[in-house]
N, CA and C atoms as an extended XYZ file, in Angstrom:
453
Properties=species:S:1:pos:R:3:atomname:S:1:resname:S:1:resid:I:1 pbc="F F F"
N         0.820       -1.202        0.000 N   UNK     1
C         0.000        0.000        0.000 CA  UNK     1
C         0.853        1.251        0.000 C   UNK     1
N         2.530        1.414       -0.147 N   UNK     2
C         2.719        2.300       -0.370 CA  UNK     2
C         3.727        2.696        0.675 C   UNK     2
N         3.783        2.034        1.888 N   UNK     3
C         4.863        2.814        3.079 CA  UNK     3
C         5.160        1.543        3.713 C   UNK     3
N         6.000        1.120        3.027 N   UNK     4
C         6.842       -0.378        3.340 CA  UNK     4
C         7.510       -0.113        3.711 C   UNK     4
N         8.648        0.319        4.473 N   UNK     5
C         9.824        0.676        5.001 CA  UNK     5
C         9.581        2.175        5.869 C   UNK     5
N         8.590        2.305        5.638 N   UNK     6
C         8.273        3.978        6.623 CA  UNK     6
C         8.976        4.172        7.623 C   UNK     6
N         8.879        5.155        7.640 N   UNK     7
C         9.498        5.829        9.666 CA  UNK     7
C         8.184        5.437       10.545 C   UNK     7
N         7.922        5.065       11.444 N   UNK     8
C         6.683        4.632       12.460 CA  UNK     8
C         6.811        5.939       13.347 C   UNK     8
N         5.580        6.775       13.548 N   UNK     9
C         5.913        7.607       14.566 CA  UNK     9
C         4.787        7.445       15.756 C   UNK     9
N         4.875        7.699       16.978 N   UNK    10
C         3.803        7.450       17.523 CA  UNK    10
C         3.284        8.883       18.490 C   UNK    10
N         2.851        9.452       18.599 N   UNK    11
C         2.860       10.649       18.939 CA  UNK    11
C         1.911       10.963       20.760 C   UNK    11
N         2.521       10.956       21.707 N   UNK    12
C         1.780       10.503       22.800 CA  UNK    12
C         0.914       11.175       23.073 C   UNK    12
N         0.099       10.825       24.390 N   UNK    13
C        -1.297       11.535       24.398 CA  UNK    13
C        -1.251       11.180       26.109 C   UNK    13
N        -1.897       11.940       26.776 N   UNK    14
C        -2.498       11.620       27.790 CA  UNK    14
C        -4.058       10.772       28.134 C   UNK    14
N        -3.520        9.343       28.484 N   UNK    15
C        -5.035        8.826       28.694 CA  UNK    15
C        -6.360        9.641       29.557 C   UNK    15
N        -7.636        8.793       28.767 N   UNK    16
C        -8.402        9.375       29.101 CA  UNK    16
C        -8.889        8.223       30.473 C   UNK    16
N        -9.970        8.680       31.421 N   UNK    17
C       -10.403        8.149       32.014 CA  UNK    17
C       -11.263        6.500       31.292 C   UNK    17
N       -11.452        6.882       30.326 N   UNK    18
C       -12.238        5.258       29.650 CA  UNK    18
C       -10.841        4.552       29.151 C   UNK    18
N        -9.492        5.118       28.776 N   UNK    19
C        -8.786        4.350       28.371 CA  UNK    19
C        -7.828        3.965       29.197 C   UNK    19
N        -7.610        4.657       30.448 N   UNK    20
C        -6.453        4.678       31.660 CA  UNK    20
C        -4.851        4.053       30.842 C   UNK    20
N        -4.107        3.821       31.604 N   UNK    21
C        -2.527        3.845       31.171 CA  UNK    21
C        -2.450        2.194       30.644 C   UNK    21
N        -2.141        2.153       29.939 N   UNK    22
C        -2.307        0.713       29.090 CA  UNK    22
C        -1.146        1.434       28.067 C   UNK    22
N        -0.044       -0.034       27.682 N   UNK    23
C         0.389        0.027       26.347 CA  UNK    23
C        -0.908        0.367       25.598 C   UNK    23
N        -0.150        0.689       23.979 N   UNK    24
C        -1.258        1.239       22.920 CA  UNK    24
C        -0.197        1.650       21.501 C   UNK    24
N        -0.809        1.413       20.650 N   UNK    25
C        -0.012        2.056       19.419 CA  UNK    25
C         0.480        0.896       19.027 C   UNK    25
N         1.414        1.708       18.073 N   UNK    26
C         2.686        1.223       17.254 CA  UNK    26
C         3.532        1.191       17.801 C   UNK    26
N         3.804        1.088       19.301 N   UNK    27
C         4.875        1.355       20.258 CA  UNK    27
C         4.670        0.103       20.760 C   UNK    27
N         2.987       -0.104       21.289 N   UNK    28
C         3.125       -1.482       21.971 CA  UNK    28
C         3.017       -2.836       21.367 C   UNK    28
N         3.237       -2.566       19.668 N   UNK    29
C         3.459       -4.108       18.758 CA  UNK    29
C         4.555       -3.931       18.308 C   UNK    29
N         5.739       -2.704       17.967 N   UNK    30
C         7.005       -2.712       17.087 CA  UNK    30
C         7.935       -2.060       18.429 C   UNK    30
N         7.705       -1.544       19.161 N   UNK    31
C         8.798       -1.220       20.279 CA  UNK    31
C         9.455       -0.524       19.790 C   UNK    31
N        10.929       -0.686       20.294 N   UNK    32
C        11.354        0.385       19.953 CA  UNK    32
C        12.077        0.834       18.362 C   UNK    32
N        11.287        0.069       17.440 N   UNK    33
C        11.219        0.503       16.463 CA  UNK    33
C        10.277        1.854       15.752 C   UNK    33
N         9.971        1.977       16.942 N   UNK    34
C         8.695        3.166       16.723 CA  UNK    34
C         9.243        4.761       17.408 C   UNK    34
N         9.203        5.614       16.723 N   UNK    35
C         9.826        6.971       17.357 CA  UNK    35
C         9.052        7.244       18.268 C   UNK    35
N         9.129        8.346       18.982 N   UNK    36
C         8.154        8.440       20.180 CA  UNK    36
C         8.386       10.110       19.627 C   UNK    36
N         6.843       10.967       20.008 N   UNK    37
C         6.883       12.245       19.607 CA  UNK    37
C         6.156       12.445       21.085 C   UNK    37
N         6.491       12.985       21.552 N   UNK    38
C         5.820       13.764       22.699 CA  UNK    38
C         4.275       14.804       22.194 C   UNK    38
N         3.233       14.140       23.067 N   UNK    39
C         2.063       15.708       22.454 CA  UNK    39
C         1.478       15.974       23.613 C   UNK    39
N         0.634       16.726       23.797 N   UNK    40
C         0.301       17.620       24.481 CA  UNK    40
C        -0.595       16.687       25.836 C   UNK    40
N         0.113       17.295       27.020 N   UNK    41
C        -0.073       16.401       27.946 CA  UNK    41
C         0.394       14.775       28.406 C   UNK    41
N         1.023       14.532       27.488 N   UNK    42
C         1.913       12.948       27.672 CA  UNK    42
C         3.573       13.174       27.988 C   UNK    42
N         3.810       12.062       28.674 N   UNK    43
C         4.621       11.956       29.187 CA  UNK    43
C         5.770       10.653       28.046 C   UNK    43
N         7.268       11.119       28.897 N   UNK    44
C         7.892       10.537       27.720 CA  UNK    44
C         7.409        8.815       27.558 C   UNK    44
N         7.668        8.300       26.048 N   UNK    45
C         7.264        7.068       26.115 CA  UNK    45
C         8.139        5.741       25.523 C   UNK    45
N         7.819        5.006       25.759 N   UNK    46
C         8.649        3.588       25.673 CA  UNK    46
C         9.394        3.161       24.097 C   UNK    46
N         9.322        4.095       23.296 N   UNK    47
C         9.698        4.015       22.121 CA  UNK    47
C        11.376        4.722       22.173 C   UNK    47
N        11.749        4.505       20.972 N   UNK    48
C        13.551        4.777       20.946 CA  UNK    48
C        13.766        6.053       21.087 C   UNK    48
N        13.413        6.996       20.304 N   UNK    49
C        13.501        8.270       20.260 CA  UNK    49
C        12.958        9.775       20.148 C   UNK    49
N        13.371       10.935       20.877 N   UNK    50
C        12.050       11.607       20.817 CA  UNK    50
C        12.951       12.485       19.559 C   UNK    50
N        11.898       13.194       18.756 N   UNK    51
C        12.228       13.648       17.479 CA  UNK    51
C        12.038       15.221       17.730 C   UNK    51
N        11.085       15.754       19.212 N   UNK    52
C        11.206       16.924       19.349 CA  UNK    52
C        12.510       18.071       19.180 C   UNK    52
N        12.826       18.804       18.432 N   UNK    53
C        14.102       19.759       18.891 CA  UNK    53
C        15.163       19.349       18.262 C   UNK    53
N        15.345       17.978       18.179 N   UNK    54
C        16.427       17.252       17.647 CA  UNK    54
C        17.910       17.918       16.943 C   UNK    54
N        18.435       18.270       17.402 N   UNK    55
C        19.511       19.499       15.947 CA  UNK    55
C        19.387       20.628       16.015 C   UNK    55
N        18.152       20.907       17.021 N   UNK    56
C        17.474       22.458       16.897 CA  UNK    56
C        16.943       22.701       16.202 C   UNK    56
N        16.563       22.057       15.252 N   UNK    57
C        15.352       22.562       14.408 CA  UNK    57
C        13.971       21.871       14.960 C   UNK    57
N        13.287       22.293       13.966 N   UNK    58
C        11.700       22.349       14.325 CA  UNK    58
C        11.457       20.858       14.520 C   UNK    58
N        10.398       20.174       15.019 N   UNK    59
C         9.609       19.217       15.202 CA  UNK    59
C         9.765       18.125       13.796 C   UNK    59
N         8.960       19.169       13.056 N   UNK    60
C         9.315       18.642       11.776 CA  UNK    60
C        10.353       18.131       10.700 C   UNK    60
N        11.083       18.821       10.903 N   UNK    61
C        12.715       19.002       10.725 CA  UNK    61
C        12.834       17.891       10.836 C   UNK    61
N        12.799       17.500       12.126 N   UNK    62
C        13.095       16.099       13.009 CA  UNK    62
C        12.840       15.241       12.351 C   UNK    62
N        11.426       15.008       12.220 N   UNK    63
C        10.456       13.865       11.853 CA  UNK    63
C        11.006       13.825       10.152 C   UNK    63
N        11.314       14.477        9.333 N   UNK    64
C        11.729       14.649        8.183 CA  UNK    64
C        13.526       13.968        8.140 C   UNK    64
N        13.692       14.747        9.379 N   UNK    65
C        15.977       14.320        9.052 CA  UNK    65
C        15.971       12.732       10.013 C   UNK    65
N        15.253       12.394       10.812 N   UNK    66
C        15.164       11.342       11.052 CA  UNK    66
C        14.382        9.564        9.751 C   UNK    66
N        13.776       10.447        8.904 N   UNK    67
C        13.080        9.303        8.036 CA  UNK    67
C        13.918        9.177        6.642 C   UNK    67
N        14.730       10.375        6.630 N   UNK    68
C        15.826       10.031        5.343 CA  UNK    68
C        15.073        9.972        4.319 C   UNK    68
N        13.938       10.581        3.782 N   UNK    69
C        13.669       10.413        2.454 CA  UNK    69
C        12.914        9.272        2.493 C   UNK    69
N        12.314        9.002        3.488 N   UNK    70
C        11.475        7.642        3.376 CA  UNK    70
C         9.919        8.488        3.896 C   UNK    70
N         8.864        7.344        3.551 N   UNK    71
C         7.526        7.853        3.594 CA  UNK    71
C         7.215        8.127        5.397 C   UNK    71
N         6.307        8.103        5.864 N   UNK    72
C         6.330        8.436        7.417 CA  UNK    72
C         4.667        8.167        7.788 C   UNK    72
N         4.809        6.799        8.780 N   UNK    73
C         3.062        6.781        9.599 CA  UNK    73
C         3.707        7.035       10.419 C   UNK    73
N         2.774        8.175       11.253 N   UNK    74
C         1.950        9.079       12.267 CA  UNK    74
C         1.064        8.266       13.073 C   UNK    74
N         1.005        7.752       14.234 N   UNK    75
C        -0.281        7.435       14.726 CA  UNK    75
C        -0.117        8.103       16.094 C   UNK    75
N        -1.583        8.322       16.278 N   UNK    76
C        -1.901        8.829       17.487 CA  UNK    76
C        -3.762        9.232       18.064 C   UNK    76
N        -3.519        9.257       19.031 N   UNK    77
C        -4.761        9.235       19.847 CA  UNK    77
C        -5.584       10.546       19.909 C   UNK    77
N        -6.929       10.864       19.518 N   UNK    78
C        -7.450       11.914       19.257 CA  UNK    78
C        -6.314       12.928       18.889 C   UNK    78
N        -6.151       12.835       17.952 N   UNK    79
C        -5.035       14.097       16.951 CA  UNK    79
C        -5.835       14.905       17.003 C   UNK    79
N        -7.468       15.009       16.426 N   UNK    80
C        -7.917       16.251       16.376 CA  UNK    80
C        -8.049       17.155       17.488 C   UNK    80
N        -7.752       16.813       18.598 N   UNK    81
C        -8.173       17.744       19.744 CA  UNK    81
C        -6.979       18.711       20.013 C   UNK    81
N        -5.761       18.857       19.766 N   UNK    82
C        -4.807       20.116       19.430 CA  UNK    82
C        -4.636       20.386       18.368 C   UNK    82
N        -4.761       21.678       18.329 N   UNK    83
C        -4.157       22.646       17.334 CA  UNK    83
C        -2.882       22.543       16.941 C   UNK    83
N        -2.201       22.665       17.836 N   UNK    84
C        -0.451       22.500       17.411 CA  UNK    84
C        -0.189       20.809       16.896 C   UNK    84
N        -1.051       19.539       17.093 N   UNK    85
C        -0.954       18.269       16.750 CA  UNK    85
C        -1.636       18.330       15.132 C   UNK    85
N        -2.641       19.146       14.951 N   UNK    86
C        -3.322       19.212       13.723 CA  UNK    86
C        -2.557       19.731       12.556 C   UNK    86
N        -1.819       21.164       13.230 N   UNK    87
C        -0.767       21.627       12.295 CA  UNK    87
C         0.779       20.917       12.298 C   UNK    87
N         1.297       20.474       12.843 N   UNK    88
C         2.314       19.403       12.879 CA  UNK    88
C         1.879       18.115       11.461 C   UNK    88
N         0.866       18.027       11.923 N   UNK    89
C         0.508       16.812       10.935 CA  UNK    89
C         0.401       17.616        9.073 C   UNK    89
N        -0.306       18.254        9.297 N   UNK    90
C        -0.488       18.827        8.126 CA  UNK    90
C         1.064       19.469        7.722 C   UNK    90
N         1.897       20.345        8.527 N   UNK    91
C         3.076       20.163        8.260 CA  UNK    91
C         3.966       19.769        7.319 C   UNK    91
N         3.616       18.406        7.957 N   UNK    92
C         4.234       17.469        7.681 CA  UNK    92
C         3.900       16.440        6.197 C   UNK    92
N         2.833       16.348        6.690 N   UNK    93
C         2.165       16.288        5.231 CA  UNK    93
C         2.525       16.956        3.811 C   UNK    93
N         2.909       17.705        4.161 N   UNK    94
C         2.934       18.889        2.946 CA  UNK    94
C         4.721       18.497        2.525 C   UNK    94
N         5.462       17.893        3.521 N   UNK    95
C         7.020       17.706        3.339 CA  UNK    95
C         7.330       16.253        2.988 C   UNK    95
N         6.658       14.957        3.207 N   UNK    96
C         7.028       13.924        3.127 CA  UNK    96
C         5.594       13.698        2.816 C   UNK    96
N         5.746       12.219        1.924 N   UNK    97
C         3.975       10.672        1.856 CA  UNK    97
C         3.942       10.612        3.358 C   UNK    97
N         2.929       10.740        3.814 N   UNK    98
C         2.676       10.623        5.125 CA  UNK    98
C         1.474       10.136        5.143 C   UNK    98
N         0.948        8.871        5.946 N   UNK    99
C        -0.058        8.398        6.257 CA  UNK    99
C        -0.648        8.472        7.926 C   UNK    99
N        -1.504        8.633        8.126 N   UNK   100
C        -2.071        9.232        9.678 CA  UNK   100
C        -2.830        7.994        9.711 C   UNK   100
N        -2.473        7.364       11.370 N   UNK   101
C        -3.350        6.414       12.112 CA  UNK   101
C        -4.247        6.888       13.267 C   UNK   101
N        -5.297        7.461       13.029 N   UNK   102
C        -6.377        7.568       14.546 CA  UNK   102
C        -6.655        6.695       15.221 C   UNK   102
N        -6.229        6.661       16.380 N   UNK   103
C        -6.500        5.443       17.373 CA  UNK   103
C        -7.155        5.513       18.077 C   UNK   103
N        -7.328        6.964       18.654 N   UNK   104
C        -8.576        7.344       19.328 CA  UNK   104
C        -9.731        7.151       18.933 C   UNK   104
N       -11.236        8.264       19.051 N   UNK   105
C       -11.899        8.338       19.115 CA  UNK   105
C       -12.272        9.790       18.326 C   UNK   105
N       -12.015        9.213       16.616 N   UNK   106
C       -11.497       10.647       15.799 CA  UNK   106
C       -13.172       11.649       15.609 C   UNK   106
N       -12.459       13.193       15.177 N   UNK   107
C       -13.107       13.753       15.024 CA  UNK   107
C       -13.626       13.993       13.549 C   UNK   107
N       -14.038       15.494       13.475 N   UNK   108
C       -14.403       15.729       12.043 CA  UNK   108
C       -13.373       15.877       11.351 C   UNK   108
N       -12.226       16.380       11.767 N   UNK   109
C       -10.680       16.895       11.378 CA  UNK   109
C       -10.318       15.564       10.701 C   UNK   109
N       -10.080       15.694        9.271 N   UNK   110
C        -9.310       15.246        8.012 CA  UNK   110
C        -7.663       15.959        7.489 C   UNK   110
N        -6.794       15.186        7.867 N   UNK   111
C        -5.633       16.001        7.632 CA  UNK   111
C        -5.269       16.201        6.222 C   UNK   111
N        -5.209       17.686        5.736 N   UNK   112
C        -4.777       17.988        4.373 CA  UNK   112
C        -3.507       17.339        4.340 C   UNK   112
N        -3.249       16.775        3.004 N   UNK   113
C        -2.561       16.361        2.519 CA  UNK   113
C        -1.648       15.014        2.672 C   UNK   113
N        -2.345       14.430        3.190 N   UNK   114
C        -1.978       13.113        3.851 CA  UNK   114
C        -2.075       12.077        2.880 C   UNK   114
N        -1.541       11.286        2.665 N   UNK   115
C        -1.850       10.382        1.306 CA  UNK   115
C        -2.789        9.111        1.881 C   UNK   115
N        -2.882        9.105        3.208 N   UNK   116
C        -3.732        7.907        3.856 CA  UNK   116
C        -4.398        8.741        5.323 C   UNK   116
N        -5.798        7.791        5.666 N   UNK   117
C        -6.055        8.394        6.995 CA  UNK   117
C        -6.911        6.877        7.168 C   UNK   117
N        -6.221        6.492        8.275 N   UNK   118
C        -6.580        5.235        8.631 CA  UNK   118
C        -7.405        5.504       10.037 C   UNK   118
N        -8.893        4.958       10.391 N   UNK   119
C        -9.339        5.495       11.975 CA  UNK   119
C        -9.684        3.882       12.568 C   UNK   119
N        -8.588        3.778       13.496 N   UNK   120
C        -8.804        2.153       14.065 CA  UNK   120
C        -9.893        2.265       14.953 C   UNK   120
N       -10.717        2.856       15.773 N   UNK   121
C       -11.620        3.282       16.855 CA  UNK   121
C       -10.947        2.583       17.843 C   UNK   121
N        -9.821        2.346       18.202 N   UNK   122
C        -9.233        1.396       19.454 CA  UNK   122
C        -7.633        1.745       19.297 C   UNK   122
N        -6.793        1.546       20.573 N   UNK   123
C        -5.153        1.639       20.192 CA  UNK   123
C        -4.521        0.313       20.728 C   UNK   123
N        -5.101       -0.577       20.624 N   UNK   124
C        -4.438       -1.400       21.050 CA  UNK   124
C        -3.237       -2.236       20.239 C   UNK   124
N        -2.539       -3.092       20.582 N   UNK   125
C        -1.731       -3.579       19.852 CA  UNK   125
C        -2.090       -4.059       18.040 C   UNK   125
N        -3.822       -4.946       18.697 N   UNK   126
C        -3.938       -5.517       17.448 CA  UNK   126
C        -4.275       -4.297       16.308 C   UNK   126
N        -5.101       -3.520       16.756 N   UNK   127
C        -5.463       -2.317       16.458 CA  UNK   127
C        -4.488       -1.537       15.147 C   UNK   127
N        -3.253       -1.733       15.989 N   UNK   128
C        -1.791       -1.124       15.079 CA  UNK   128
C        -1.726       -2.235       14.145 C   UNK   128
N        -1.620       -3.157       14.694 N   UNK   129
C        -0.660       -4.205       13.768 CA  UNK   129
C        -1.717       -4.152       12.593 C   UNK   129
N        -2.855       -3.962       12.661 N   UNK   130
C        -3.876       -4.024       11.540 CA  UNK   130
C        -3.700       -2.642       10.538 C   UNK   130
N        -3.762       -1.680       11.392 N   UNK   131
C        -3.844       -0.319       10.714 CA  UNK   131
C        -2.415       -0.332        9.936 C   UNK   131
N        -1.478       -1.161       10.260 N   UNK   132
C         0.007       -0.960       10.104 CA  UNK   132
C         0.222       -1.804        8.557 C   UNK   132
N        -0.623       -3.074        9.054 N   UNK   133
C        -0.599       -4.334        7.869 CA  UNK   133
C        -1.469       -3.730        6.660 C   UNK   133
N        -2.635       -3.178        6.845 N   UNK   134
C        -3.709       -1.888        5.730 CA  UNK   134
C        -2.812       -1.430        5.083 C   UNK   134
N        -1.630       -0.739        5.630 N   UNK   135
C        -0.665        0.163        5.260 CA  UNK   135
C         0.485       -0.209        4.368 C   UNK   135
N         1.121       -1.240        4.627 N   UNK   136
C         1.780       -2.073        3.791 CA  UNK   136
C         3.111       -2.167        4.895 C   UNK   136
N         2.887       -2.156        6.370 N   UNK   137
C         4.097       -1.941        7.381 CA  UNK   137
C         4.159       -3.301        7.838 C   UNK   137
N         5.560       -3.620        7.477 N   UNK   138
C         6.125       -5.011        8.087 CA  UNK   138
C         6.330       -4.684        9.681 C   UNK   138
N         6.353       -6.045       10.295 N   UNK   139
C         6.454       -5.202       11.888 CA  UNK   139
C         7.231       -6.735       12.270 C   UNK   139
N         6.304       -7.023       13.373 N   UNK   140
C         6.800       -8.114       14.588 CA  UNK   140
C         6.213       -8.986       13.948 C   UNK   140
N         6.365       -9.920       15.323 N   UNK   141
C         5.906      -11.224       14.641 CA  UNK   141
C         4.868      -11.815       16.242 C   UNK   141
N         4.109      -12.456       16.270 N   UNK   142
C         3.613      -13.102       17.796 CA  UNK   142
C         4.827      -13.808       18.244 C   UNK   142
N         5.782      -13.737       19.109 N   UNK   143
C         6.252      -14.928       19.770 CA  UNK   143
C         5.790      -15.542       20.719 C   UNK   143
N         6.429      -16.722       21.225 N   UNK   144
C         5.835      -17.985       21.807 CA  UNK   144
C         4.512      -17.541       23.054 C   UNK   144
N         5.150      -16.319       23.276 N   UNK   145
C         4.094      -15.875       24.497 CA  UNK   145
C         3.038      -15.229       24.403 C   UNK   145
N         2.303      -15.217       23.168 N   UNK   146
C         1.300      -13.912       22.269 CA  UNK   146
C         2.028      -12.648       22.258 C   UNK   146
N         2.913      -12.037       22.685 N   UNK   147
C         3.526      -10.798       22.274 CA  UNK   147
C         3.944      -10.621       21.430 C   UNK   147
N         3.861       -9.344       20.994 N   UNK   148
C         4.987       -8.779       19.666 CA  UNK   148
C         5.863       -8.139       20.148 C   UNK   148
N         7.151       -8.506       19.178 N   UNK   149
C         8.201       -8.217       19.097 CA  UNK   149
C         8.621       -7.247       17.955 C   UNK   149
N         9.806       -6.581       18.062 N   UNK   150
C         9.649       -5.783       16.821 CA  UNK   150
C        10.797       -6.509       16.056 C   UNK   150
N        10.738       -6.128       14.788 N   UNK   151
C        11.601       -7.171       13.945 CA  UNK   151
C        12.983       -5.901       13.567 C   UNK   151
């Protein structure tokens, strides 16, 4: 489908009371193969790297000098509810193929220029690995214990 080798980004969120602190994402099926972006109200997360600031340049910058010319999924949990997460995305969009995963509980907000907008209504592992596999993203595999691993 187009982003076989992508950059994975996962962009954090502060849980809500219906979802409380639970793994979630593309973080909790590929590990730390998944960047970690800090957003508004979350705390740092279990993924390899944060892409904020990076070099001193912008956010974007980041998310761009970190993917090398490669395409870039985005996932994250109600994106539409910041402004600064809405314009980041669109951003970004506009600089790299970028495909957006809603894991939350999305709104009316459609990100310009996105070449994909995938809305899982759930973040759970399987959740990703599905929205990820839609996508054309190789990942983990189940090992012996039902977990994923990242490859």
């Amino acid at each position: 489908a187009g982003f076989a080798g992508a950059l994975v980004v996962q962009v954090g969120s502060a849980p809500t009371v219906a979802e409380g602190r639970v793994p979630w994402g593309p973080a909790a099926y590929l590990g730390d193969a998944v960047h970690w972006l800090p957003g508004p109200g979350a705390g740092p997360g279990a993924a390899s790297s944060v892409l904020v600031g990076q070099g001193g340049g912008s956010v974007v910058a980041g998310v761009v000098r970190a993917g090398s010319g490669r395409a870039v999924v985005l996932a994250g949990r109600h994106l539409h509810r910041s402004a600064t997460t809405r314009a980041l995305v669109e951003a970004l969009a506009a600089q790299v193929p970028l495909a957006v995963v809603e894991m939350g509980w999305p709104g009316p907000w459609r990100p310009a220029g996105a070449r994909a907008f995938v809305l899982t209504f759930g973040a759970g592992p399987a959740n990703a690995r599905a929205a990820l596999a839609a996508l054309g993203v190789s990942g983990g595999s189940p090992d012996d214990r039902g977990q994923f691993s990242g490859s």
